[in-house]
N, C-alpha and C positions, 0 to 999 in steps of 0.2 A: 504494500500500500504506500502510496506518496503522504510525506511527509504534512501534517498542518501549519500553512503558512500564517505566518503574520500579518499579511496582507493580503486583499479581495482584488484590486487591480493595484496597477503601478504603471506608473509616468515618470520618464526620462524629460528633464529640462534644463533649459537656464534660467536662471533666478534671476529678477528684477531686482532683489535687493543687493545681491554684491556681482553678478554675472558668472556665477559658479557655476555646473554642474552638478544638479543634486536626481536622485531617486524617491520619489515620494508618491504616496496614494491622496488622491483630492481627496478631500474634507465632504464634500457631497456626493453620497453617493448615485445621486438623479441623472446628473449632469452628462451631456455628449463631450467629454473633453476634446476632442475633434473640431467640433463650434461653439463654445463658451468661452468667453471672456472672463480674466480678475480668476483664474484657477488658482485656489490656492491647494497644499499638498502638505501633508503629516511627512517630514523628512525620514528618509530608513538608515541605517547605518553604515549603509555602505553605497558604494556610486554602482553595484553590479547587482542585479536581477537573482546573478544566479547563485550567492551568500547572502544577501540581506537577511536578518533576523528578526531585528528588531525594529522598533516607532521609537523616532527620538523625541516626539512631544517641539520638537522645533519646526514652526511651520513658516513657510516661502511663498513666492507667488508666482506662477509661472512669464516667462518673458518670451522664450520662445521653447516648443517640446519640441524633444529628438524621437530617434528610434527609441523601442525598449531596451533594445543592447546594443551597447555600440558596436562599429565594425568590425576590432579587434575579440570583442567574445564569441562573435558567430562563426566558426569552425568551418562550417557547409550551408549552403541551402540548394535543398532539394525540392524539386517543383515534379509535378505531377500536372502528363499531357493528356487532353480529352478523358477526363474521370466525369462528367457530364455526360450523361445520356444522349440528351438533347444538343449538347454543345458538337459532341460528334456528328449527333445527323447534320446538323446545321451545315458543318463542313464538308458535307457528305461523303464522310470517312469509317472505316468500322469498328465498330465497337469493341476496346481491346481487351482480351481474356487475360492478362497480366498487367498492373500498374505500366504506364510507361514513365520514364523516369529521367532527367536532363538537369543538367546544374548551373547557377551562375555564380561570376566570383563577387568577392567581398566587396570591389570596385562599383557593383550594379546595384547594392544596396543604400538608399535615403529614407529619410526619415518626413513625418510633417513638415509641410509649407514648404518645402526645398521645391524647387525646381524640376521637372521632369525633362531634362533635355533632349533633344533632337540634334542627335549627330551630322555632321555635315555631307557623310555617306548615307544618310536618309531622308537627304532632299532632293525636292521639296517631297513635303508631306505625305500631299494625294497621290502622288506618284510610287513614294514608297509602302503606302498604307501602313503609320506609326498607328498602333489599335493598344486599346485599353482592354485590361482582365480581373476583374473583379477575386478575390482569392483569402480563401479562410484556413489560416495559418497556426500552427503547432512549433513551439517552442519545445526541443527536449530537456530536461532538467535533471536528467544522470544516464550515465552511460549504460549503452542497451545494444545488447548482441545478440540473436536466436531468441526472440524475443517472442513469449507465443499469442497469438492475436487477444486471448484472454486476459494476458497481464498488460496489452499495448501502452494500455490508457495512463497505467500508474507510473510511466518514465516521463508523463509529460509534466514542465515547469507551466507552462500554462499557453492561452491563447491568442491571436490579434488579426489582423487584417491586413492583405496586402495589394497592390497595383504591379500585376506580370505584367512589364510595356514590352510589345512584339514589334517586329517590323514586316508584316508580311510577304515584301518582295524580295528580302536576305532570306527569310525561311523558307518558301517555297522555291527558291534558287536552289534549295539543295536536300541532299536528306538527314543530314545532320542541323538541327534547331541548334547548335550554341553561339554561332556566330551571331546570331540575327538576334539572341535573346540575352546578350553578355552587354550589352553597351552601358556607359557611366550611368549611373543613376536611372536605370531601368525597373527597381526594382524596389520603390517609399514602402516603405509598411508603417503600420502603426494603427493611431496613437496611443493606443493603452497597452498592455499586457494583462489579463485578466486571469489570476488561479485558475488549476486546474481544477483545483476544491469545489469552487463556484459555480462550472460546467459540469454538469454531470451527464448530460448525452452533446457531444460535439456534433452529432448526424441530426443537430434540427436546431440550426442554426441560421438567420437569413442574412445573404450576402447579396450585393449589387452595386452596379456603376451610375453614378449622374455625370454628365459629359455637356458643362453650360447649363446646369439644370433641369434636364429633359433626362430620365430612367430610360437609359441602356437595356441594364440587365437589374433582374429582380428575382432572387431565387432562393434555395435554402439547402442545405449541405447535405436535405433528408434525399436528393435526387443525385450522390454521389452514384458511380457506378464502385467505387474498392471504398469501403468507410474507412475513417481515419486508423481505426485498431487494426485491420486487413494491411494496411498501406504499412505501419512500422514495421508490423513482425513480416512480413514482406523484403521491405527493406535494407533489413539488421540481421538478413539471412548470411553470415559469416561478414558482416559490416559491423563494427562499430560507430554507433551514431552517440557523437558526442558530446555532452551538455551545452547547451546554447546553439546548437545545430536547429535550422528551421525546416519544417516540413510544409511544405505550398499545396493544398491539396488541389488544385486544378480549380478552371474556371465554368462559369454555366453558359448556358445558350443565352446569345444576343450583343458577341460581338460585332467589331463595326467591319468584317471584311465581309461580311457575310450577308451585310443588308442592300436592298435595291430600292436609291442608291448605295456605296459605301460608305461608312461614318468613319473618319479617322482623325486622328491630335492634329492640333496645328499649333502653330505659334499665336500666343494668346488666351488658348484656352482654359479650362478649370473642371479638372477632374473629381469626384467626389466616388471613394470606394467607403460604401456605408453597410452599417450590422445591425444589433441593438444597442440600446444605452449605452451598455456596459462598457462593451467594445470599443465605441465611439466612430467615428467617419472621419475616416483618411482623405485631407485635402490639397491636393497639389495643383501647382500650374504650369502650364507647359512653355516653353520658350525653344527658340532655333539655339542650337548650339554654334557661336561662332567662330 
């Protein structure tokens, strides 16, 4: 069994009052921290997710939130392709009888409000179809080998949200996705970290995109095709998956290559990858990278 945390969710930030980095769970627990302003946060003992103990009773305010962990504690992230039903037919691809599985490095991961850039090899935009992927994300919290789908759940540290930014015309240039899926800052998640304590079925969870404020995608994690416990002990078949390692469980049906017309990022844009409360709604903006 996983350990009982000290905390229900947690936010990575910088503090308005001295510009530190601290780790802290907000004060309210109602709140989208994703769109709420004046967040203030019960500080934890330490600046990592994956020690924190304790509440220091010293409270901050946020100025700007990070990732849950930074770049340096995240080991791996591994993302999971067409685990969507529906996201496969969409693509009209088949439906596959084992996880597929592809990695991006620690360079592709951002956090809140950063910037989603568009690499100079993906212009312009509509031309390369830069597409947003709405994605419900597992943090591991100790190390897990041969892990069997019934124990999956109890390696996880907890949960969050993330935006897989693809470039359609690098991935279907080839049959290998990591070119086309590796680029800077492809890959914000955030803004909370949520126990794993808190969640107790991760497969009925709603996930979706706003792109300008019009709903993309709108879906819930109960339409997985491999659930999250199937995906680890999968995974961690002679693998060590190592704490702070992210699991990207795949995206749903309605992204923008797929529509007639195509919807794709541009420069200017504002992307919204949203859950429940808890969770909160990851907001980014898009710019040309120049």
């Amino acid at each position: 069994m996983s350990a009982i945390r000290c905390w229900k969710r947690l936010i990575r930030f910088v503090a308005k009052e001295d510009g530190r980095i601290y780790l802290g769970e907000p004060l309210s627990a109602d709140i989208d921290v994703g769109l709420s302003k004046n967040i203030q946060a019960d500080i934890l003992n330490t600046n990592s997710a994956l020690t924190a103990t304790l509440r220091t009773g010293d409270i901050k305010t946020v100025s700007k939130l990070l990732s849950p962990l930074s770049f340096d504690e995240v080991p791996t992230s591994r993302f999971l392709g067409l685990n969507y039903r529906d996201h496969a037919e969409e693509c009209k691809l088949k439906i596959p009888t084992q996880p597929i599985l592809f990695y991006k490095p620690s360079t592709a991961l951002a956090g809140p409000g950063d910037a989603i850039p568009i690499p100079r090899v993906c212009q312009p935009s509509d031309e390369h179809l830069v597409d947003y992927e709405a994605e419900f994300i597992a943090v591991i919290g100790r190390a897990a080998k041969n892990v069997s789908k019934k124990d999956a759940l109890n390696y996880i540290l907890g949960y969050s949200i993330g935006n897989d930014v693809s470039t359609r015309k690098h991935q279907f240039g080839s049959s290998q996705w990591g070119f086309s899926k590796s680029f800077d800052g492809s890959a914000p998640w955030g803004p909370a970290l949520v126990s794993a304590d808190e969640i107790t079925d991760p497969q009925n969870i709603p996930i979706g995109t706003k792109l300008n404020g019009t709903i993309m995608q709108n879906s819930s994690t109960l339409k997985q095709i491999f659930s999250l416990a199937e995906t680890i002990a999968f995974l961690s078949q002679g693998t060590t998956l190592l704490p702070g390692s992210l699991i990207w469980t795949g995206t749903p049906m309605g992204v923008g290559f797929t529509r007639n017309p195509p919807a794709y990022l541009k420069h200017g844009d504002k992307v919204e990858i949203f859950s429940n409360n808890q969770i909160g709604t990851l907001v980014n903006n898009v710019a040309n990278d120049e």
